[in-house]
N, C-alpha and C positions, 0 to 999 in steps of 0.2 A: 264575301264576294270574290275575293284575292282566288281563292284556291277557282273556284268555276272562271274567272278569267286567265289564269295559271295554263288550267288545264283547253277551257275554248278561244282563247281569243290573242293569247301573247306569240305563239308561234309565228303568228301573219302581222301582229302589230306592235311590233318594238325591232331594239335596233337601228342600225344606219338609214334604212328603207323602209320607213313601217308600210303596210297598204294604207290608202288614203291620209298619209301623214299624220298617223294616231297611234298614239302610243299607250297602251294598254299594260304597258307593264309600269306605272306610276299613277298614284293616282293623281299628280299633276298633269300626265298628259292624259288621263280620260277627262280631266275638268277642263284641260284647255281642249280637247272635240278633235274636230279632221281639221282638213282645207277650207272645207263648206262652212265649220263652226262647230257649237257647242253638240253635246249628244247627249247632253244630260242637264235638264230643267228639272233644280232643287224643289222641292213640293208638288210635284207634276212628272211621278213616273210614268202614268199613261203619257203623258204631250212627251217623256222623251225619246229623243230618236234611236237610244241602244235599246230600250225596250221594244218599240215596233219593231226595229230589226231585227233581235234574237227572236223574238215573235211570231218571226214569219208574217208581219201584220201592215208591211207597204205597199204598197201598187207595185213598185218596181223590185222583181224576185234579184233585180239585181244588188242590190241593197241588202238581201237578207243576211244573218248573218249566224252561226257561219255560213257560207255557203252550200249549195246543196254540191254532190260530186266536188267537194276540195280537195286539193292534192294532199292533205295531210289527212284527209279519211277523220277529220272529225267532224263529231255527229253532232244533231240541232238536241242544244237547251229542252230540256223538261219543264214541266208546269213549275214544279216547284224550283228547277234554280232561278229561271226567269221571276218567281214571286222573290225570290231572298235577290235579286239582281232590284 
């Protein structure tokens, strides 16, 4: 998983600023989640929320993740890294 959050997800969430105060480049800050809370229920990668969002699978496309048109031109997860995520 390191290398597919490496490559989609550290850009925007580590650092001084992460977006949504999450920090993606540790796996203590993906365990401790955003502002909102956790993103990740052990036993229950459908109930968790980085799965629906690299998914593309919330109501709110605000949420998705990556984003669509991000400034860093990175592109949405594949079936397969979202199954090994």
């Amino acid at each position: 998983m390191k290398p597919i959050f490496d490559a989609s997800c550290v850009k925007c969430h580590s650092g001084d600023r992460p977006k949504a105060r999450l920090h993606m480049d540790t796996l203590a800050g993906v365990l401790k989640g955003t502002k909102e809370g956790p993103i990740v229920k052990p036993g229950d990668s459908a109930g968790s929320f980085i799965i629906q969002a690299v998914a593309h699978a919330t109501k709110d496309d605000k949420t998705w993740m990556p984003p669509l048109n991000n400034r860093p031109g990175i592109k949405p997860l594949t079936p397969e890294q979202i199954g090994l995520i």
